[in-house]
C-alpha positions as CSV (number, residue, x, y, z in Angstrom):
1,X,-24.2,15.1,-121.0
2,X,-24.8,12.0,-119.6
3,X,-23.7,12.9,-115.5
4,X,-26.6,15.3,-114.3
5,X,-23.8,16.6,-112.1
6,X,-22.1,18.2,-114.8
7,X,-23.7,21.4,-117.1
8,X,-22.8,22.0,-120.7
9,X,-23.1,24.7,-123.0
10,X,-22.9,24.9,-126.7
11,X,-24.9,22.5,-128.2
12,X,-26.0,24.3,-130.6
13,X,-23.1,25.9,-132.1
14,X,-23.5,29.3,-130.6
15,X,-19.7,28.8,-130.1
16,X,-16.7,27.2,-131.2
17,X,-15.2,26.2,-127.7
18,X,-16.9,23.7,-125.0
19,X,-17.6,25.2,-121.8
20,X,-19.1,23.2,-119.0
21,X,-19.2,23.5,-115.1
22,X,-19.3,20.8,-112.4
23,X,-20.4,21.5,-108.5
24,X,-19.5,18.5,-106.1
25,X,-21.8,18.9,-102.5
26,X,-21.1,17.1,-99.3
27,X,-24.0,14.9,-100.0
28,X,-23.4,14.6,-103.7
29,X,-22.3,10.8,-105.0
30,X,-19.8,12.0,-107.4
31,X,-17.6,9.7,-109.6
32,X,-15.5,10.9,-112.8
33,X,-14.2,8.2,-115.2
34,X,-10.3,9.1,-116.7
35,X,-10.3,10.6,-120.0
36,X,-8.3,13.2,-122.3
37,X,-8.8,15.0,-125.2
38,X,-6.6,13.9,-128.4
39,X,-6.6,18.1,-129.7
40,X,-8.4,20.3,-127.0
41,X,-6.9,22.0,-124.6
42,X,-8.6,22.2,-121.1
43,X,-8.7,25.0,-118.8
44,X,-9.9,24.3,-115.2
45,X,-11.0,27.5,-113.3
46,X,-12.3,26.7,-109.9
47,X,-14.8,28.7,-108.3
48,X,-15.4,27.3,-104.9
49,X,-13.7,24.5,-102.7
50,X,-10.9,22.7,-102.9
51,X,-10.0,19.4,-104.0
52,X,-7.3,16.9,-106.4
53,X,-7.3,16.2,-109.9
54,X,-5.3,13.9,-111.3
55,X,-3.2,14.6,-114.4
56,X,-1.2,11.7,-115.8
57,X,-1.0,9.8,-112.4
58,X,0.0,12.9,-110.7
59,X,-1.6,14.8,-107.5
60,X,-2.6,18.1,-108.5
61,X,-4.3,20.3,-105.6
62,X,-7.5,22.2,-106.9
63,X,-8.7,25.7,-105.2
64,X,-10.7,28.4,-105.4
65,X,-9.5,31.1,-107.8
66,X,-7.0,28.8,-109.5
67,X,-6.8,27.8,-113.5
68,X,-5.1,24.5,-114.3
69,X,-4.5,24.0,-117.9
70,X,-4.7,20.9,-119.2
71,X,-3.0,19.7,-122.6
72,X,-4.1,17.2,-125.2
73,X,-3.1,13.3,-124.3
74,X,-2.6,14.6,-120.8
75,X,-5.4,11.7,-118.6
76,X,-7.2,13.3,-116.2
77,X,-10.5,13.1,-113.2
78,X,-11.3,14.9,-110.3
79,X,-10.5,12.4,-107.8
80,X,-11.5,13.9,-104.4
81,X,-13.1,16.6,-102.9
82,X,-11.1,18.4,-99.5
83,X,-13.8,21.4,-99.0
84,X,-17.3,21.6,-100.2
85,X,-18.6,22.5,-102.3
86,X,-16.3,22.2,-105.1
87,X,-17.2,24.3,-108.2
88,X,-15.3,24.6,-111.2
89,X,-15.9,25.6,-115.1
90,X,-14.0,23.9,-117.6
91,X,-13.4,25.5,-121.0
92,X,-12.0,23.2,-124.0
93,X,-10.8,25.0,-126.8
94,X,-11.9,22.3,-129.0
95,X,-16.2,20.8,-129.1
96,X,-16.1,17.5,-130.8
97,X,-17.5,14.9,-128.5
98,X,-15.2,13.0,-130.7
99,X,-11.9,14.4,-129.4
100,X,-12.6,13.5,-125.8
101,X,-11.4,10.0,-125.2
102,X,-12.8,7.7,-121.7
103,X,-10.5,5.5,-119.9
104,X,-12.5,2.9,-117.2
């Protein structure tokens, strides 16, 4: 993946769903550009801290031990962090780097 900040699993077709994971520190320049994925859906499960995704222009509060499922064409970014650090594993039941579109 092309942000160090996020990890990705997979590659190698061990699996036929995408699984990554993201960790946002206090001293940690994080930036996510808007995107959505035309097929996969996108579970969010955070693991630590607290913080707001957007989904579609809306205000959705992230915190630990919470799932937010995310459905294709819906846009979304974390947009900001409330408690560090923020951890979260993202599962997508689709893995074409093809079905993820970027917005910005």
């Amino acid at each position: 993946k092309s942000n160090p900040l996020l990890g990705y699993w997979g590659d190698y077709r061990e699996i036929d769903i995408g699984l990554s994971s993201g960790k946002i520190d206090k001293h940690t320049n994080f930036s996510e550009k808007l995107h959505y994925h035309k097929k996969g859906i996108v579970y969010f499960l955070i693991l630590d801290g607290e913080g707001i995704l957007e989904i579609n222009g809306e205000i959705v509060p992230m915190k630990k031990d919470t799932v937010i499922q995310i459905d294709p064409g819906e846009k979304y970014k974390v947009r900001e962090v409330l408690s560090y650090p923020l951890s979260w594993i993202t599962i997508c039941t689709i893995k074409d780097p093809a079905d993820k579109i970027v917005f910005e």
